[in-house]
Every structure is written in structure tokens, then in C-alpha cells.
N, C-alpha and C positions, 0 to 999 in steps of 0.2 A: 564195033566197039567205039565208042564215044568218050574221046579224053578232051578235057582245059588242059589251055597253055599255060605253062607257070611263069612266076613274075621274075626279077630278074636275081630278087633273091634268094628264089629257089635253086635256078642255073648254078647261081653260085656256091652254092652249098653243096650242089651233085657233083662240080667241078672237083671241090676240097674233098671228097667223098670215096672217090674213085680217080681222084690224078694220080695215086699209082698204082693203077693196076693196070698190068702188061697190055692185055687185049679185053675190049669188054662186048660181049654180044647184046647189042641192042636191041636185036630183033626177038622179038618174044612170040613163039607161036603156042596157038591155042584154040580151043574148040570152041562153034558160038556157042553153045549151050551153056548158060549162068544160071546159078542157085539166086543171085539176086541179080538188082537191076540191071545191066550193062552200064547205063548211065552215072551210075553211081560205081563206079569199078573207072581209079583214076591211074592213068602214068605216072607215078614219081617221079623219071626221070632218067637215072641211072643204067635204065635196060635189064633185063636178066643175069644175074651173075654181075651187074657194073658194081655191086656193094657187094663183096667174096665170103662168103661164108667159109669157117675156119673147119680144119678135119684132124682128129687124131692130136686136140692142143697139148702142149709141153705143159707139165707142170710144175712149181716149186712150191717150198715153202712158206707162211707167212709171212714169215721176215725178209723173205728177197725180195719182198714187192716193193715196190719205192714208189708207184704213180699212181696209188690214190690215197682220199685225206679219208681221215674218219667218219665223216659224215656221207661219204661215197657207197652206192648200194651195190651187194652183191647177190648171187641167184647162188642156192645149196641145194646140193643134192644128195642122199646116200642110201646108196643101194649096197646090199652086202655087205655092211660093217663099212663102206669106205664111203668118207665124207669128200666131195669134190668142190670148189668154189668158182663161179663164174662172174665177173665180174662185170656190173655195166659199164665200164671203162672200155672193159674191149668190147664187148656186145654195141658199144653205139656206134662202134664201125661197121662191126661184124655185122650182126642181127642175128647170126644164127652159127651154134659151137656143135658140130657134129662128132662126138664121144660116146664111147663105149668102156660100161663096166662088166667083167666075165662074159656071160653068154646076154646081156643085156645093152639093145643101141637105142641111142635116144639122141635127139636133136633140142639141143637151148637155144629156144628162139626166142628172140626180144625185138619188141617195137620202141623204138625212139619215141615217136612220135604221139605214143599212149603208153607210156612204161608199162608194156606187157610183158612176161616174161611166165612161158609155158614151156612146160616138157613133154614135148613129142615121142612118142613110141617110133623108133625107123624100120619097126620087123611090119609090114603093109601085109596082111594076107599072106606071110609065114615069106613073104620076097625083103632082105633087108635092102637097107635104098640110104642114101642123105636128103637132105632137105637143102635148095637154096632159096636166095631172094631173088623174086620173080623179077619186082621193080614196080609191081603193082600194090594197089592202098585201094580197101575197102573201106567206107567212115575212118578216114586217113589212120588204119589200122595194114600192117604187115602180112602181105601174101605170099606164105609160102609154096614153092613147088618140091613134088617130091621128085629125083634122078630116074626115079625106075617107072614111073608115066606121064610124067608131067604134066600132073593133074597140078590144081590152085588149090590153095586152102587158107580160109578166112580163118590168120590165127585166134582171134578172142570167139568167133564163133564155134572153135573147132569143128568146123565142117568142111568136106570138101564142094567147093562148090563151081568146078569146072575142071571137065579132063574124063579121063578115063573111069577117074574113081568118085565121082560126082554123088554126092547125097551121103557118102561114108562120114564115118566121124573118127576120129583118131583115140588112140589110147593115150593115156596121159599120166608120164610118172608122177610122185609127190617131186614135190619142192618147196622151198622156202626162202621170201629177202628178206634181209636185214641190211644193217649200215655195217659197212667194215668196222669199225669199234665194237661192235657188238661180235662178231663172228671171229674176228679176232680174240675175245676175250674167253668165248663159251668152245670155242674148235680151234684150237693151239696148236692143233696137231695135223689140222687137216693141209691137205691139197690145192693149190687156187693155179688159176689157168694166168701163164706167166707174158709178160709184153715180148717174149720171144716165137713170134709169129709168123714171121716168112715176110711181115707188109714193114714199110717206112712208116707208120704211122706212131704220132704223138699221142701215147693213150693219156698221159696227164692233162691234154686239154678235150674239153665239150667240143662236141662239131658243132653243137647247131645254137650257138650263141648264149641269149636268154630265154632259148622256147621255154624251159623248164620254169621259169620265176614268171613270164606273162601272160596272159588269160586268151591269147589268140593260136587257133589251129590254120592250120597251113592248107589241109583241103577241109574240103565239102562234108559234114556227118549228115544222114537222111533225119536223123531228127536230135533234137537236143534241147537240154531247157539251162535256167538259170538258179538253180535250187543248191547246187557246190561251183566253188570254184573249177572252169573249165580244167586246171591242173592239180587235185587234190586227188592224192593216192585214197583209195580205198578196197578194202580187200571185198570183193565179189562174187560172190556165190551162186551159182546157175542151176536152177532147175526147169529142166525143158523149156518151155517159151518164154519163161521168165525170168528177172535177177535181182538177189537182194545186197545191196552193198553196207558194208559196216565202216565207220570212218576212225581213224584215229585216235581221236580226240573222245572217243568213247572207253579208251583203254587208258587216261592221260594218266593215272596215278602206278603204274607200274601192272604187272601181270593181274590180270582179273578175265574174265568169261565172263561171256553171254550163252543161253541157253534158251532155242529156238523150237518148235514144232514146227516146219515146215511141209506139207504134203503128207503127212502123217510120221515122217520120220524126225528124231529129237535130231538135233545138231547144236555140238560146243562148239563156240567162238572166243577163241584164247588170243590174249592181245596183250603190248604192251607199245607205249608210246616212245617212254625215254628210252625202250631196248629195239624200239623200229621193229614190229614186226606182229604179224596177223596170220592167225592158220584157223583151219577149221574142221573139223572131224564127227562124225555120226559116234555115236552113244552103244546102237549098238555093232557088236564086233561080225566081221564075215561069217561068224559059225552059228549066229541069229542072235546071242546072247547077251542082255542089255546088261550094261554095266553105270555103275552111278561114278560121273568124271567130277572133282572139285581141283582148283588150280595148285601149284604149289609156288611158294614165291621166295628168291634169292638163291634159285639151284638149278640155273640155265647152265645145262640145254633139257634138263628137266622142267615141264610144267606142269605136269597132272598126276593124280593118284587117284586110285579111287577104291572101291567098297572090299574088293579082295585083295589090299594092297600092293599092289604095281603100282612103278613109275613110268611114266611114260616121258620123250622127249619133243622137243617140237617136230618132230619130223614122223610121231605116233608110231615110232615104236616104244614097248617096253622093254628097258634098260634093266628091272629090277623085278622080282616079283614072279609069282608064280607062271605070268604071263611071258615071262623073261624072251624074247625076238621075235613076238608075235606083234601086227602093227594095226591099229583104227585104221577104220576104211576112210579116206579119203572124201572130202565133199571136192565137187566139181566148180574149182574157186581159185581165183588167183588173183594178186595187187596188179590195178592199172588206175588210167585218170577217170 
């Protein structure tokens, strides 16, 4: 394996990152065999386990949160009627929130370093498992390993691309970010993962400075152009070799869609700018039956109805309607830079 040395204020950022964690294992072992280049597969720094992934978080409240502003983004989730709230507050320590709802475990993982933020399935091959931070950056993106082989897994690729389970792809629940003002306003009721942690850490301040507001990456990407700002969120959509990304600013006037043929299948892109937030769902339902989606606006967390009257929410279930907790299949899509 072939790692660059980082500069000094890398060091120091790994220092503020993991100065308190009790003991950190540096040593990362691993199989040669890579889905991609060696060379391109860097140390961050930290070691395995030197940035702690969180297990079984506390939750409270809305209103008990006090360490973030409204313009602060959180990850949602809800499975079975229950809405959970993950915050990048704590995720830019963490990276990765290992939670289970009923018979369902799933790992929130988040990349700093390209605000990715995907939900992992933890049942591998019917074995359940957690997920930590390796301490490895593929196109300075977050690699997970899983506890139960410690295989790698390139999170924006979702593949595993070293270890045991090499060439697999991960299952992936829905989720959704928005800005705390927004999630606050539309889930009043839900659940959000609270600064009572187990670590010393100050979730009210960023670690890593201004990465977020400057146009420069910390490592190496194998290819990149200049066509968006290096740090402009845009929600993502993946199909097999390819990805189509949608940008904000195509949503600027409040909730509207886009409406795509992709590969032969339709796909909504429902969006809104001043509500933060981009999701994307296929047309037609798991039981083959195409249904016609139009937006609906000023009834969040509702955004859709369509031709047999259902509503649906951002999170594609139906809320209302004859369709009443049945949910759009998911497109294979998540916000990053």
C-alpha cells in the first residue's frame, strides 16, 4: 500500500480529532487485494478506530439540543413510523452512528471531507455487524470497515472493495438532510442523537476549520473538473457506472420537481432550496405500477400526491390515501460535494 505524508496541518487536525480517545489502534490490517488503485487509497491519519464511531446513541428531544444553529444539517431517518435525527454536529467527529430500529440495524455514516451521508444496512449476509472508521480515504471519501470481516468499503461507491467481502455492495436505507430549521419545523416530535456521548467533545464547534466555505481538498481525487464549486452540495443519483447530480439552485423557488427517464425508468426530483433538501424516488411503485407524482407545496413533510390520491412525504412514504404506509422505491442517491 502506498500512502503521502500529510502536511502539518493535517497532523493537527488528527491530533484535535482523536486527543480523546483512550487508546487508538493505528495499525490497520488488510488484504492486498483492492477494487481500486492501491495508490489512490490514502492514510488519513487517525488509524482504525482513532475517530470512534458512536453505538446505541442517547436520544432526546428537539428542544434539548442547544449545539446547533439553524442553518446546521442533519441526516433523517424513519423506519416504522419512528423518525430519528442525526446530526452532522456529531457525525464530524464521529463519521459513523451505529443504531437500530425494531428488527432493523443500520449504520450513519458521514464523510467530513465530502458531506456524504449514507445508510448502511449492518445485517451483511443475514450476520449483523457495526461499521467503524478505518482511517482510510478513497478520492478523499470515507472507508468504512465492517466488525464482522473487516472488509473496506468505499462509502459514495457503495462497494466493498477489500477484505473478505470484496466486489459486494451494501443495502441502503432511505434517508434524508435537511437544515435543522427545517427538521425542526416539519418533525417536532421526533428523536435526534443527543451531545451525550461517552467523548469530551465540543459538538458546537467544526473540526476542520473552513474546509467547508474553501474550494481546496485535503487529498488526492483520481479525476476532477472545474464545472461546480469543489464544495457545492448536490443531491446524486447513481446508476451503475454512471451519476447524474442535481444542484440546488434548480429548486431556488421553494418545492418543485424534476422529472427524468433515465435507463428506461421515470425518476421524480423533488427539491426545495430555502427548505434544504433534495430527494428522489422512481414513478413507478415495487408492485410494477406506475403512478403519475406532481409536488405539493406548503404541507411539509408532505410533498407529493398523485393520480389516485395519496400523499406522500419526503421520506416516500404515503401518509394519506389509499396507498396509506406503503413507500416509492428509492433511487440509489444521496447529497455530497
Amino acid at each position: 500500500m502506498k500512502y503521502i505524508s500529510k502536511i502539518s496541518a493535517i497532523l493537527l487536525l488528527v491530533a484535535l480529532l482523536i486527543g480523546c480517545v483512550d487508546s487508538v489502534n493505528t495499525t490497520t490490517k488488510f488484504s492486498s487485494d483492492w477494487l481500486v488503485p492501491q495508490d489512490e487509497v490514502f492514510d488519513g491519519g487517525p488509524g482504525r478506530d482513532g475517530i470512534p464511531a458512536l453505538f446505541d446513541p442517547n436520544f432526546v428531544g428537539n428542544s434539548s439540543i442547544n449545539f446547533m444553529k439553524g442553518n446546521d444539517l442533519i441526516i433523517g431517518v424513519k423506519i416504522d413510523g419512528e423518525i430519528r435525527g442525526y446530526p452532522h454536529s456529531i457525525l464530524d467527529w464521529h463519521e459513523i452512528i451505529n443504531d437500530q430500529i425494531n428488527d432493523k440495524y443500520f449504520s450513519v455514516t458521514y464523510c467530513p471531507l465530502t458531506g456524504s451521508a449514507i445508510n448502511y444496512n449492518r445485517d451483511l449476509n443475514g450476520n449483523i455487524t457495526t461499521f467503524g472508521v478505518s482511517g482510510l480515504l478513497y478520492n478523499t471519501n470515507l472507508i468504512p470497515y465492517d466488525r464482522a470481516t473487516n472488509s473496506n468499503w468505499s462509502q459514495m461507491k457503495l462497494l466493498c472493495i477489500n477484505g473478505k467481502l470484496i466486489g459486494e455492495t451494501p443495502e441502503i436505507f432511505n434517508s434524508i438532510e435537511t437544515s435543522w430549521s427545517t427538521w425542526q419545523k416539519i418533525f417536532p416530535d421526533a428523536k435526534v442523537v443527543s451531545s451525550n456521548t461517552g467523548y469530551d467533545r465540543n459538538y458546537a464547534n467544526y473540526p476542520y476549520g473552513n474546509y467547508k466555505s474553501d474550494n481546496n481538498l485535503l487529498f488526492p481525487v483520481s479525476s476532477s473538473n472545474n464545472k461546480l464549486p469543489k464544495k457545492e452540495r448536490v443531491h446524486g443519483i447513481i446508476f451503475g457506472s454512471r451519476s447524474i447530480a442535481f444542484r440546488f439552485n434548480s429548486f431556488s423557488n421553494g418545492i418543485s420537481s424534476i422529472t427524468q427517464n433515465i435507463d428506461g425508468n421515470r425518476i421524480i426530483i423533488v427539491g426545495s432550496a430555502p427548505d434544504n433538501f433534495i430527494v428522489s424516488y422512481y414513478t413507478k411503485l415495487p408492485n410494477g405500477n406506475n403512478i403519475s407524482l406532481t409536488t405539493v407545496k406548503d404541507k411539509l413533510p408532505v410533498i407529493l400526491t398523485d393520480n389516485e390520491g395519496n400523499l406522500w412525504d419526503i421520506f416516500g412514504q404515503a401518509v394519506e390515501g389509499p396507498r396509506l404506509g406503503q413507500r416509492l422505491r428509492q433511487t440509489k442517491s444521496f447529497i455530497a460535494y
